[in-house]
C-alpha positions in Angstrom: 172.0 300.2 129.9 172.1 300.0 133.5 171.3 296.2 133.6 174.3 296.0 130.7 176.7 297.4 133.1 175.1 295.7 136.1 175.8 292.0 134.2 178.8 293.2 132.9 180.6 294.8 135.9 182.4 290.8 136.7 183.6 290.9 133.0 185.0 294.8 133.5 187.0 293.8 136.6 188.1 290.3 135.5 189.8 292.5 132.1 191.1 295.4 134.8 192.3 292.6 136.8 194.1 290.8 133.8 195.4 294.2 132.3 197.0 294.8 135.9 198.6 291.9 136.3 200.3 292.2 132.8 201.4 295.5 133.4 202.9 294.9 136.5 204.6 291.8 135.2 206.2 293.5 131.9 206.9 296.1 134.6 208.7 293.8 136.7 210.1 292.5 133.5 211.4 296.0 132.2 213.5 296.3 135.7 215.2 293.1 135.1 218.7 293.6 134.2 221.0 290.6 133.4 225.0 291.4 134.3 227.0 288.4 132.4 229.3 286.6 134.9 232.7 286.4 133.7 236.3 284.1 135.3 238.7 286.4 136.3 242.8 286.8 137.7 244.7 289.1 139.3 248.0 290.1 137.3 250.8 289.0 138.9 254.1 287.4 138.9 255.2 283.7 137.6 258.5 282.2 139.1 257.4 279.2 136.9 257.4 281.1 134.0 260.2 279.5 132.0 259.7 276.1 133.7 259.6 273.3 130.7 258.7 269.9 131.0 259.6 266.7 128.3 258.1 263.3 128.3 260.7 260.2 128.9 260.8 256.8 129.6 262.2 255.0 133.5 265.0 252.9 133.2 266.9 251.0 135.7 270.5 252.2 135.5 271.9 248.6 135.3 270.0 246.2 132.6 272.1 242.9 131.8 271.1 241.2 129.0 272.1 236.8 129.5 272.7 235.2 126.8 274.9 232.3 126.3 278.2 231.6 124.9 277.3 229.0 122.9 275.2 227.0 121.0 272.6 224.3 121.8 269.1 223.2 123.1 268.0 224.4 126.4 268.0 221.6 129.2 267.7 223.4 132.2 265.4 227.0 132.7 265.2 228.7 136.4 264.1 231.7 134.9 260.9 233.6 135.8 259.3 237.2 135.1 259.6 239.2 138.4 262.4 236.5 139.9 264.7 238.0 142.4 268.0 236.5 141.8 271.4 236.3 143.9 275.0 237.1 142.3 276.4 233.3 141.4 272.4 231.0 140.9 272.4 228.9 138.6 270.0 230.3 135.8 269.6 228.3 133.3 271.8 225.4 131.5 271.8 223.7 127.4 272.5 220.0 126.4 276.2 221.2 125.1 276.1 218.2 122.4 278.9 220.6 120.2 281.0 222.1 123.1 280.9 218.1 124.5 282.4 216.5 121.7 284.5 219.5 120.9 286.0 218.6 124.9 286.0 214.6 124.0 287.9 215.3 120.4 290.4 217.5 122.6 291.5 214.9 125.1 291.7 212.5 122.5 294.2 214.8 120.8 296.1 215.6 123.6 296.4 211.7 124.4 297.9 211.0 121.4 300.2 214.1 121.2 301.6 212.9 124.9 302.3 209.4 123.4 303.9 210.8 120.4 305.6 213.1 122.8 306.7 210.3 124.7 308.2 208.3 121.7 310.1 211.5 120.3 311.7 211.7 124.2 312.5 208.1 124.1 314.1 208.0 120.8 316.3 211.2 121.8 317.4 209.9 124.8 318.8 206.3 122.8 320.2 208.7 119.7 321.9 211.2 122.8 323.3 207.7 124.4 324.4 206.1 121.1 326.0 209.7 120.4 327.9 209.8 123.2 329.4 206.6 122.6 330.2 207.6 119.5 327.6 205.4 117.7 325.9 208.0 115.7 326.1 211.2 114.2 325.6 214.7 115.4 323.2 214.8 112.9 320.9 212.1 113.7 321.0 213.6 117.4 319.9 216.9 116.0 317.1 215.6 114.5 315.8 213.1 117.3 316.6 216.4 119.2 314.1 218.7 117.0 311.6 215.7 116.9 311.5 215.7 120.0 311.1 219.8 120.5 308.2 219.5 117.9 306.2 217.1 119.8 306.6 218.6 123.1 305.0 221.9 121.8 302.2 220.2 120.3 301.5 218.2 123.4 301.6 221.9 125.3 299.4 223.3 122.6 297.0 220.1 123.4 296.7 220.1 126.7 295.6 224.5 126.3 292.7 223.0 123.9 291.7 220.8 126.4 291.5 223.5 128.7 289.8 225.8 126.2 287.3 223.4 125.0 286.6 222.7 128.8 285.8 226.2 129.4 283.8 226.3 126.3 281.5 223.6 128.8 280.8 226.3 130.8 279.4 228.8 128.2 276.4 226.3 128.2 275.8 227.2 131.6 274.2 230.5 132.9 274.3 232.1 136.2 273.6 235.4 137.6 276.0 238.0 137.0 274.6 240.1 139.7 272.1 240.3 142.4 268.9 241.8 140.9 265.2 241.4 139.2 264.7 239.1 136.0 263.1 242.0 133.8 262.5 240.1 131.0 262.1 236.7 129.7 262.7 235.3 126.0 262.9 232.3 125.6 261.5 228.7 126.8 263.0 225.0 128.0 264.2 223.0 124.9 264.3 226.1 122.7 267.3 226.2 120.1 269.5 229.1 120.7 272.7 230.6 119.2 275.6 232.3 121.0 274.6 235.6 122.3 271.0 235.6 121.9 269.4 237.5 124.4 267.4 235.1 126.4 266.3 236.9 129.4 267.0 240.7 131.0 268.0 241.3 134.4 267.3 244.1 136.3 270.8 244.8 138.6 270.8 248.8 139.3 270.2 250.6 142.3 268.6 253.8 140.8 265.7 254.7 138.3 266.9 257.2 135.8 265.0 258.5 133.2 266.0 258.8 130.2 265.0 261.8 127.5 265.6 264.1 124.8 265.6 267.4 124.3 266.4 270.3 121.6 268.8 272.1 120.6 267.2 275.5 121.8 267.5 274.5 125.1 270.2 272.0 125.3 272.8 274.5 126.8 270.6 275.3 129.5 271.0 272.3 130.8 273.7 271.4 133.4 274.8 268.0 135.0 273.9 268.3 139.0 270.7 270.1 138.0 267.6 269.4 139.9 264.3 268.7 138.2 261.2 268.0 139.1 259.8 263.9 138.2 256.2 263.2 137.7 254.4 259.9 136.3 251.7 260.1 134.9 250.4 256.4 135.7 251.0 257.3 139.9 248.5 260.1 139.7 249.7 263.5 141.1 252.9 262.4 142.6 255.8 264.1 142.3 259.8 263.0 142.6 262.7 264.9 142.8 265.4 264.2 140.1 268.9 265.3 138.9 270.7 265.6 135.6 273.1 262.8 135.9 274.3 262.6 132.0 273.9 265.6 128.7 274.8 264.3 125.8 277.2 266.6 123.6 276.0 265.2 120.4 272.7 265.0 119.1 271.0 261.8 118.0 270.4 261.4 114.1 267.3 258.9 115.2 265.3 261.5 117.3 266.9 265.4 116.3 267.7 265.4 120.0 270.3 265.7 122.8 270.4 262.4 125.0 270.0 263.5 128.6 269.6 261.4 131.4 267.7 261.9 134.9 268.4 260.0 138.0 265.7 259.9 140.6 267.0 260.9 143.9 263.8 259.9 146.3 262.1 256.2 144.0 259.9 254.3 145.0 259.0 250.8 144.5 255.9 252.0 142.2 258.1 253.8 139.8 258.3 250.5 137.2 260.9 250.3 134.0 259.2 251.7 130.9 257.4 254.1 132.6 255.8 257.0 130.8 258.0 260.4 133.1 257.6 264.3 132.7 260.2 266.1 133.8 260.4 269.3 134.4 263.1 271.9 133.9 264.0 275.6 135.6 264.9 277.4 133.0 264.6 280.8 134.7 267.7 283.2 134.1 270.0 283.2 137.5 269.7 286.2 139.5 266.3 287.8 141.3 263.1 285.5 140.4 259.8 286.5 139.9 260.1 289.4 137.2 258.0 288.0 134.7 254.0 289.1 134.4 252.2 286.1 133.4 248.7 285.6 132.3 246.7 282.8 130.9 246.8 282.1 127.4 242.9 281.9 127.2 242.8 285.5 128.7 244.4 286.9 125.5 242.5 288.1 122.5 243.2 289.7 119.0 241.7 291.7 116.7 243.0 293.5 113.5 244.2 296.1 116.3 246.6 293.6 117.7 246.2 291.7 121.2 244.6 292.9 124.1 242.9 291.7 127.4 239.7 292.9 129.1 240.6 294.5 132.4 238.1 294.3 135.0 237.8 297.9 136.9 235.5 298.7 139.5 233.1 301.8 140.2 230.9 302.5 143.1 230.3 298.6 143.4 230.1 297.7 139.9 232.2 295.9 137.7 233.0 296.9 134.3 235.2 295.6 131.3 237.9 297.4 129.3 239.4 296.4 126.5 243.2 297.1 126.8 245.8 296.7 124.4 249.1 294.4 125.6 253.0 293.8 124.3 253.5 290.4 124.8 256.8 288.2 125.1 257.5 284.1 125.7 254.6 282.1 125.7 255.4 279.9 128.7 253.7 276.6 130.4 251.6 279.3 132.8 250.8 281.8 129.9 252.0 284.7 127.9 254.4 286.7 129.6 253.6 290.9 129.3 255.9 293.1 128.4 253.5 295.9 128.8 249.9 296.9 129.4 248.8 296.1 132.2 250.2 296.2 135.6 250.5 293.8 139.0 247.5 293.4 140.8 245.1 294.2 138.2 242.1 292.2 137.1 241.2 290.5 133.8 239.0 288.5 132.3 240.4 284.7 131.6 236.8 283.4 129.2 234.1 284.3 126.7 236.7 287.1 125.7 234.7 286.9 121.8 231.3 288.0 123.4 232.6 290.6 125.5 232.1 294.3 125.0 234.2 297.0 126.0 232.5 299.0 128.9 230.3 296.6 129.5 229.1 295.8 133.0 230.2 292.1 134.3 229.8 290.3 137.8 232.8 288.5 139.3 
């Protein structure tokens, strides 16, 4: 027996060894108390509550469209995307084969209505001489008289075709209306075109507006004058500040919406035509600001109770969840507004609200 115990005394300690170690580690273990981490914010007052923003599109406040007057094949084309252009330069010019012989039949009329013009004057002035002499009859003078009336008027009428036809010359020529940016181009050298076909767009404003709509529930909110506040989303985090420069009184049957326009009051060159814009609108009542609780959306739960948030109180050091019931009003871009509930200054939880328990203990 002794030499058993003797040979087995390494064996005995390695197990008393072993069974110490797990004891102390599932005491260890046992001790270990996880406290779930939760996001929180303090309660407090939103001046932005009622701020609203709507997507629109940057215009240029001036956009010509050129197009010509007339018909023909382009000859001449001076036009390029991105061109800077002066009030007056020559743009852009067609062959004018119609408006040309239109001019050439008009002088040829008017030639011949001055020579028959000239006849009719001759004849009246023999008839008026032979009439005074007493060689012919009132009535023959009448007439050369008349004939001679008729043919004046259709020489005047003549000679305002030639004009008009050499006018219509000039409707096959194109230059800039104003100083400005060619915006568009659409068309090409020795293209066909027709009378008022658009065939470039020119860029001749000063300002960037931007142009939106928005509805009816908040269309009478809005005032001309009003200042907004202009973001794009292709410029990053930038922001502009705008005013309402036009509001619409009728809706448009296309969109369901009230036109409004926004000019930009401090653009930059960055800020391009077609531009994807938010803008954003006060719509707080007038009078003191700041009277609205808001929370976060995400920090609002429901149950078959109704809503509620968890409130985050403290005691001794420790943190602890309640769950606590809330009257809610507008949902807003920052969050619900609350009517009642909960109070300024107070903590609650804004995440994991489903796998939260009331009373249970969190960490910040």
């Amino acid at each position: 027996m002794q030499k058993f115990l003797k040979k087995g005394r390494p064996v005995f300690l390695l197990l008393l060894i072993s069974f110490g170690w797990t004891a102390c580690g599932e005491e260890e273990k046992s001790t270990e108390k996880f406290i779930r981490p939760v996001k929180y914010q303090v309660v407090g007052f939103n001046a932005a509550a009622k701020d609203r923003t709507y997507s629109g599109v940057a215009e240029i406040d001036k956009s010509i469209s050129l197009s010509f007057r007339s018909s023909g094949v382009i000859t001449q084309f001076n036009i390029k995307l991105g061109q800077k252009v002066k009030k007056g330069q020559l743009l852009a010019r067609l062959d004018n084969v119609q408006a040309k012989l239109s001019y050439e039949n008009s002088i040829s009329s008017k030639n011949s209505a001055e020579s028959q013009m000239k006849t009719a004057k001759s004849t009246l002035d023999r008839v008026r001489s032979l009439y005074e002499k007493g060689s012919t009859s009132l009535s023959d003078y009448e007439s050369a008289k008349n004939a001679y009336e008729t043919a004046n008027q259709s020489f005047n009428n003549a000679k305002r075709s030639v004009e008009i036809q050499k006018e219509q010359l000039n409707y096959g020529i194109l230059y800039a209306p104003e100083n400005g940016t060619i915006a568009t181009v659409n068309a090409e050298i020795d293209e066909n075109i027709n009378p008022g076909q658009q065939i470039a767009t020119l860029n001749a404003g000063q300002q960037m507006e931007i142009s939106l709509g928005l509805p009816e529930s908040v269309i009478n909110q809005v005032k001309t004058e009003a200042l907004v506040n202009v973001g794009f989303p292709a410029l990053g985090d930038q922001q502009f500040e705008g005013k309402v420069t036009e509001v619409a009184p009728a809706i448009d049957g296309n969109t369901s919406t009230y036109p409004v326009r926004i000019t930009v009051t401090n653009p930059i060159d960055e800020i391009k035509s077609g531009m994807a814009a938010n803008v954003t609108f006060d719509f707080s009542d007038e009078g003191p600001k700041n009277t609205a609780l808001t929370v976060a959306s995400n920090a609002v739960g429901e149950d078959s109770k109704g809503r509620f948030v968890f409130l985050i109180e403290e005691k001794e050091g420790q943190y602890f969840v309640r769950k606590q019931p809330v009257t809610l009003g507008q949902l807003t871009s920052a969050g619900f507004e609350i009517v009642s509930g909960i109070e300024e200054g107070q903590k609650i939880a804004t995440a994991g609200l489903q796998t939260l328990l009331d009373g249970q203990e969190v960490k910040l």
